[in-house]
N, C-alpha and C positions, 0 to 999 in steps of 0.2 A: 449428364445429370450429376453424376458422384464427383466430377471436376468441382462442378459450381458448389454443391454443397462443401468440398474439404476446400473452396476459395474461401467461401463465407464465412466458415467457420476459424481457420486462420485469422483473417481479416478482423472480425471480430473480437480475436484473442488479443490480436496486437493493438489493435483501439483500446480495449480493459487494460492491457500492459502498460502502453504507455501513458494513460489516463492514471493510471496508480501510479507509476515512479512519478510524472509532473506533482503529481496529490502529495506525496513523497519528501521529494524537493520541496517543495513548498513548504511544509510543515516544518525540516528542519533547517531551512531559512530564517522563518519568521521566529523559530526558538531563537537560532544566532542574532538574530538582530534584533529584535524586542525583547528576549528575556536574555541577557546578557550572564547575569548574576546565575542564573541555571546551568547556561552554555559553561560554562566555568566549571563550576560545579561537576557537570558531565565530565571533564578532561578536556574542553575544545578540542572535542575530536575529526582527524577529516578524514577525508577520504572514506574507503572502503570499512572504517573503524565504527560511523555514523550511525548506520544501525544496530548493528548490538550494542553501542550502550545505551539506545534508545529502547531497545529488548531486554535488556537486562534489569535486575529488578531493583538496584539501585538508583539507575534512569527511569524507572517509570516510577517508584516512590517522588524524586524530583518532579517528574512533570507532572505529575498531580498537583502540584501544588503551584502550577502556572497560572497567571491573575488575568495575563494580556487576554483579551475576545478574540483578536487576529489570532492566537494561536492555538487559543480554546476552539476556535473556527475552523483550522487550517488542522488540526490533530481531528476534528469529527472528519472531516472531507477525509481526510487519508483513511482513516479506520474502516470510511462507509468505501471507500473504492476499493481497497482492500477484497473485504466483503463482497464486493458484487465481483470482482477477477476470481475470487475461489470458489464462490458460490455457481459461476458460468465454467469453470473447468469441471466440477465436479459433477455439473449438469450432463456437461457433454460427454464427462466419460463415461456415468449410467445412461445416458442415451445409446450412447453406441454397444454398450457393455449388452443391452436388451436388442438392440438391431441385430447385433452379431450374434444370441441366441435364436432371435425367430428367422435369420435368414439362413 
């Protein structure tokens, strides 16, 4: 029984994971390729650099001011899976966190 529960639970995590990095990617695809003039602006930055300057607060001053829908679209979707991968780990730790008191 504790097999299938730490499968499911795993299993689970890894669907919210990879569901946020594809959320992820996407988002700052459609910055590169529909706002051009922003990507720029960022540094065209790659690799492993791509998120912090999209965390940093010069990069989120710029993307606020993003006009394209695809990416006004594609920044909600990342934010909301985001959101739901932390909001599910931190689920499971207070779950277990109270299991492992009453047990």
């Amino acid at each position: 029984m504790e097999v299938l529960i730490l499968v499911t639970l795993v299993s689970v995590w890894a669907l919210l994971m990879l569901r946020s990095v594809m959320a992820e990617y996407a988002y700052y695809q459609s910055v590169k390729t529909r706002e051009p003039q922003i990507w720029q602006q960022l540094g065209a930055p790659r690799f492993l650099k791509v998120p912090m300057v999209f965390v940093s607060s010069k990069g989120t001053q710029l993307l606020q001011q993003v006009t394209d829908a695809t990416v006004r679209e594609n920044a909600l979707k990342h934010h909301r899976a985001g959101k739901q991968f932390l909001f599910y780990i931190v689920a499971v730790l207070v779950l277990g966190i109270v299991y492992l008191k009453l047990a």
